[in-house]
N, C-alpha and C positions, 0 to 999 in steps of 0.2 A: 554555462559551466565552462566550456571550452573557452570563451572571452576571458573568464575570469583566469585560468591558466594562464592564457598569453600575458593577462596581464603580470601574474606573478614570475613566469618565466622571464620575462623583459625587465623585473625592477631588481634584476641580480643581474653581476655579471658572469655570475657563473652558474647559471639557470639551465633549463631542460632548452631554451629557446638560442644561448649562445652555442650549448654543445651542439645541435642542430644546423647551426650555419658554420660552423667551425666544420662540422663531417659534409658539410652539403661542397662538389667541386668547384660549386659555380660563385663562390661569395669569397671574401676577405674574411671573415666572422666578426666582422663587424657589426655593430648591433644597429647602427643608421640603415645598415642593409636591409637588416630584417620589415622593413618596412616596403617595399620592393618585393621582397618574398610571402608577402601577408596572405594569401592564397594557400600557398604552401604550409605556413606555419597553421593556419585554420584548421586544413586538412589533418595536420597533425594531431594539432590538439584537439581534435573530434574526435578522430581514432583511439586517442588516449582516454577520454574522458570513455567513448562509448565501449571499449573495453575493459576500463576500469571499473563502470557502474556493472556489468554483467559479468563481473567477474570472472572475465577471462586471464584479463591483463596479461598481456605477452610476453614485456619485459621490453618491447626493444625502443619503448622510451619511458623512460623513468625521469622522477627529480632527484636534483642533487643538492636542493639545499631546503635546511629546515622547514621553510614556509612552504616549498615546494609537497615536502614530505607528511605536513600536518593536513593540506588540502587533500592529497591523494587519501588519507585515512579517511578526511569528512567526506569525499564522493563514496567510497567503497562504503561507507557505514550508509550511505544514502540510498544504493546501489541495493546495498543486503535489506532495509527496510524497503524497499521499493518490489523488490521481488518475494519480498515473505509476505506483502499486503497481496499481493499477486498471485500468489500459490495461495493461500488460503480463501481468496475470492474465487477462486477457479473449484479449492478443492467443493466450497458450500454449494456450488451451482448443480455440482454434479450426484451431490449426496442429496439425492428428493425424500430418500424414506426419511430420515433425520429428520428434514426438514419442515413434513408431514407431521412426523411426532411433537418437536419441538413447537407448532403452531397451534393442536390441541390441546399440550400442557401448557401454554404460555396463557391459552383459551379459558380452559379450566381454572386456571387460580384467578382468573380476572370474576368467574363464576363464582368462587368460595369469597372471596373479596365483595361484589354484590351480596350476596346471600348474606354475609355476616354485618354488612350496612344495612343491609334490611330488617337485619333481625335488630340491632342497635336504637333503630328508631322507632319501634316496640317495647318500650321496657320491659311491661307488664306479661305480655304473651312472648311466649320462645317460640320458634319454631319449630315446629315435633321432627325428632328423627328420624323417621320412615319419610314425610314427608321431602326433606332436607336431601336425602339420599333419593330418593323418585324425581326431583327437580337436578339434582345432579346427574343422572343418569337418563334423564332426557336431555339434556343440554348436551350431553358428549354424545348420542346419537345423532343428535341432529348435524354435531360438526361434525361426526364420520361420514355421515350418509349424504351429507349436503355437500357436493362437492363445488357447484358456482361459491360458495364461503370460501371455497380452500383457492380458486382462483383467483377470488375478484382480492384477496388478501396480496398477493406477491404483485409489487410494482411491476415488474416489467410486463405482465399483462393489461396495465391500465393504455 
C-alpha cells in the first residue's frame, strides 16, 4: 500500500511526495531527487498508510490531489473493515457461553432435520410424538453432558 502511494505521489506534480521534498532542507524539490531520498519517502509513506489504516491519521501528511484523495478513502475504508473483522473475531473468542449455546442449537436443528428425513422415508408409519420428543431430549443431554463433543467441535483444539 505504501508503494502504491509513492507511486501516486510521484505521477503528479503536485503530490504528497513533491510537497515533501519541497519542505525537506536538503533537496531542490525536485522530483529526480526523490529518488535519492527513497528511504525517506518509504518511511513516510508507511507512517501514512500505517496511520491511515488504524485510524489515527495525524494529519501531517496528507494528499493534495484527487487520486491522492480517493486512495486515502480506499485504505481508511480498508483500515475500518480490517479492524471491525477484528473486533468481532476477538469479540466471538471471548463470548464461550454464546458460543456453547449457539453450538447445541445449531446441534439440535441438524437433530430435527434427521428425525424429519427419517420420518420422510417412512410413508406409511409417523413417528409417534412421545417418542420424537424422548430422542430429542436425549440427544440434547448427551451434547450437554458430553463435553469431549463440545471440544473436539472448535478448530483450534484440533
Amino acid at each position: 500500500m505504501a508503494c502504491i502511494w509513492i507511486y501516486i505521489g510521484l505521477s503528479d506534480t503536485h503530490g504528497w511526495v513533491q510537497k515533501f521534498l519541497t519542505n525537506n532542507p536538503n533537496t531542490d524539490g525536485s522530483i529526480p531527487v526523490a529518488y535519492s531520498y527513497f528511504y525517506s519517502i518509504y518511511t513516510n509513506a508507511f507512517y501514512f498508510i500505517l496511520t491511515t489504516i488504524t485510524t489515527v491519521g495525524y494529519g501531517d501528511i496528507t494528499g493534495s490531489t484527487d487520486n491522492e484523495y480517493i486512495y486515502t478513502m480506499i485504505v481508511e475504508f480498508i483500515g475500518l473493515t480490517f479492524f471491525s473483522f477484528l473486533n468481532g473475531t476477538i469479540s466471538a473468542m471471548f463470548s464461550g457461553e454464546q458460543s456453547f449455546e449457539s453450538l447445541i442449537n445449531a446441534r439440535m436443528e441438524q437433530l430435527d432435520h434427521w428425525l424429519l428425513r427419517l420420518e420422510n422415508c417412512n410413508k406409511y408409519e409417523k413417528i409417534p410424538n412421545y417418542l420424537y420428543h424422548q430422542i430429542k431430549v436425549f440427544i440434547e443431554d448427551a451434547f450437554i453432558y458430553d463435553f469431549n463433543l463440545i471440544i473436539e467441535e472448535f478448530q483450534f483444539y484440533n
